[in-house]
N, C-alpha and C positions, 0 to 999 in steps of 0.2 A: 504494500500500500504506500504511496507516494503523496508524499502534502507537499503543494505546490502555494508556499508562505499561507498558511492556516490564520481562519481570523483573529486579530485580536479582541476589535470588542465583544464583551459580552460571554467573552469565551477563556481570556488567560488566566489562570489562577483558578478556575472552577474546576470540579471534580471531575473526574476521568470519564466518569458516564457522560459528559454530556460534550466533552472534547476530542480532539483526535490522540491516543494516545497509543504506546508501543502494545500493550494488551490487545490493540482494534485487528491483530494480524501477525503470522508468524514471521513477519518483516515489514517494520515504517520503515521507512526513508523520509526527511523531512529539507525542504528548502526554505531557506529565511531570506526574503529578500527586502521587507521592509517592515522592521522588527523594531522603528524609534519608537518611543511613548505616544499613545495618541494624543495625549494632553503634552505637550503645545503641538506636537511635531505632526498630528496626522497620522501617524502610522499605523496601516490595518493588520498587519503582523505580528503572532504571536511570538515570541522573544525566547519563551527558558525551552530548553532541549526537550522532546518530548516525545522521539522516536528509537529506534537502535542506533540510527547513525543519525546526525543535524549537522545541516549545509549551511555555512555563511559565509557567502560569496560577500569579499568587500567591505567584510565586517558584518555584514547580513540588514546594515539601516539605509543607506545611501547608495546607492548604483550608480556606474560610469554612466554618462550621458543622459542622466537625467534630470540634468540641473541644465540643460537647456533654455533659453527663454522661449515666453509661452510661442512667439508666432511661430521661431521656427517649429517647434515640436507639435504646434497643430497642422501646420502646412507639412507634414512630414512626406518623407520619398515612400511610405506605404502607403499612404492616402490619409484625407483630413476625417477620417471615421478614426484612424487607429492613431492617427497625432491627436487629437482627441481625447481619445482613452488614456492613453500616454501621456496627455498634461494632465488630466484628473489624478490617474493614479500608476505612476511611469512604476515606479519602486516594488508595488506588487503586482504588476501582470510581467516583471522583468522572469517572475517565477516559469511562468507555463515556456518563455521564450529558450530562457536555458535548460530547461526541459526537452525542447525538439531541437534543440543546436544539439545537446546530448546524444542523441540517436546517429545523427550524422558525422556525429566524432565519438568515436568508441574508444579512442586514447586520449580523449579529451576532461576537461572539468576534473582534475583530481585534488579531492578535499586531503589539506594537510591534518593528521590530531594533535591539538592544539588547545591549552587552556583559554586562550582571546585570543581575538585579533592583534593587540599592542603588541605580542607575543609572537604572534605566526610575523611579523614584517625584520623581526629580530632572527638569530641562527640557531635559538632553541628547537624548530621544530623544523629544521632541514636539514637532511632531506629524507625521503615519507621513511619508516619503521622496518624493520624486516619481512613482516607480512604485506609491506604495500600502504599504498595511497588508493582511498575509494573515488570512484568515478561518480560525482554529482548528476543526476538525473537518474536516464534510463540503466545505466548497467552498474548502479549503486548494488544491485542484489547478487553481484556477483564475491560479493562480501561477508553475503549474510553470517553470520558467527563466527566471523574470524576476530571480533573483537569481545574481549569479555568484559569488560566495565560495561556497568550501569546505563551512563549517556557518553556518546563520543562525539564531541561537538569538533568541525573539521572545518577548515578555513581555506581558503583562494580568492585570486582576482581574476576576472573579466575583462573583456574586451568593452566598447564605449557601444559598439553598435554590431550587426550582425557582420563578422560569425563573431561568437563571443569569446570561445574557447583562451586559454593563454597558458604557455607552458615553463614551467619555475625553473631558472637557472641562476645559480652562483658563481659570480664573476669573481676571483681573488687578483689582484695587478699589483706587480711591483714595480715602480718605477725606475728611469736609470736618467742621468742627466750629471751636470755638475753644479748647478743654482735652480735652486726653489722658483718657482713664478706662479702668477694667480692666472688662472685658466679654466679649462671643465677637460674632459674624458669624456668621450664615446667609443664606443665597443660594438660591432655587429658582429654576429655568428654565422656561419657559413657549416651546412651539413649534407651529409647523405643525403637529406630527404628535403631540404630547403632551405635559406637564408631569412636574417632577420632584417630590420631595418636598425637604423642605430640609437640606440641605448644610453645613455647618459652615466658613467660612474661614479664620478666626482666633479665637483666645484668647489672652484674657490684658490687657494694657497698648495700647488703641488710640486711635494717636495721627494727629490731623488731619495731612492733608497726606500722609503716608506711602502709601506703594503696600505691597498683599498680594498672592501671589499661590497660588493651592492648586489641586489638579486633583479634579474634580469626575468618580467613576466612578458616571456614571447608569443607574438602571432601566430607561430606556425611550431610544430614540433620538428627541430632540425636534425633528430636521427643520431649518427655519428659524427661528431667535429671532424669540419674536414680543413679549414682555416678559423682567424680570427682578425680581424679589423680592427686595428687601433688608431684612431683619430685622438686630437689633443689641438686643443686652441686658445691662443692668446684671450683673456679680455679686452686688451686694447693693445694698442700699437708700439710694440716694443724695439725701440732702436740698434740694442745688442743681440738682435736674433737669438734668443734663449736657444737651445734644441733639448730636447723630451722624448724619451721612450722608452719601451717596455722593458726589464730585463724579465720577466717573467708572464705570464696570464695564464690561471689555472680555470678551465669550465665546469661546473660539477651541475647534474642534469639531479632535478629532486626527485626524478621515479625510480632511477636506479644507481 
């Protein structure tokens, strides 16, 4: 049985008979896409964990692309029936949407376990456990009782607009140079199965010898590293041509 963000009013905190809970089936799977308080925030989304596994893409309250403003999002490229629905209530119908991205990506959506979100963005909970990372949506029951706690509440991001999917990579970089400058880092990944676009790792003050390290949530699943792109750029105009580059870059893929 699959909740595609379960209601909140009327319904969180009330007893199990009258909500959706892991008892309703020998497997819930549960998505939370828009899980804020409904006082002040709106939000129709029940919040506490309440299946075998719970999904919270994003943190599970706020979705990519849905902070749009309203015209565009009623003039939307699906038509102004679904930009529409989508400006009433973007956060929870994001539920059913990564639900059928799901199906069409069977190595897609995989929920890290993870005590929060503030948590999952840090390197406690990468990459997924020895049994795996569960697949959000349709092939979540490919899991059923591989986990034994209670509630396994599971974390990932998303893409802004369709396809949604996005696949967790840790980027480690050590830099090599002779003088510090302020700058940024970008990084694309190049695989077997396809390339990324480029990625941001650091800003700011970057100083030879130092290691970075940032997590890369890609577009596409790039398979086996087959290069890596290192970009690096001034913030402004510097007269003594600094030069910057890698003495290292390690990729580490979160499913295996």
């Amino acid at each position: 049985l699959s909740g595609l963000d379960p209601a909140q009013p009327y319904f969180q905190g009330t007893p199990i008979e009258v909500r959706l809970d892991k008892s309703d089936a020998e497997f819930v799977d549960v998505i939370h896409t828009d899980s804020a308080p409904t006082i002040p925030y709106l939000g129709f989304g029940i919040r506490t964990a309440i299946g075998h596994l719970d999904f919270y893409p994003n943190g599970g309250q706020q979705m990519p692309g849905c902070e749009k403003n309203p015209i565009s999002q009623i003039v939307d490229l699906d038509g102004i029936w679904e930009g529409t629905r989508d400006f009433v209530a973007c956060n929870h119908l994001r539920s059913y949407k990564y639900y059928s991205d799901s199906i069409i990506y069977p190595d897609g959506f995989l929920g890290y376990p993870c005590p929060s979100y503030d948590v999952f963005e840090t390197e406690r909970c990468f990459p997924c456990p020895p049994e795996g990372c569960p697949n959000m949506g349709h092939f979540a029951d490919k899991f059923k009782g591989k986990f034994k706690s209670d509630f396994v509440k599971l974390y990932l991001n998303t893409g802004e607009a369709k396809d949604f999917p996005l696949w967790r990579y840790k980027v480690t970089m050590t830099l090599s140079g002779k003088h510090k400058v302020k700058g940024y880092v970008n990084v694309a990944l190049y695989g077997s199965d396809g390339n990324t676009r480029q990625h941001q790792i650091v800003e700011g003050t970057l100083q030879p010898d130092n290691t970075y390290t940032s997590f890369v949530d890609a577009e596409v699943n790039i398979g086996t590293v087959t290069k890596v792109k290192f970009l690096w750029n001034n913030n402004w105009l510097n007269p003594t041509f600094p030069e910057l580059g890698a003495a290292t870059i390690t990729v580490q893929s979160g499913e295996n």
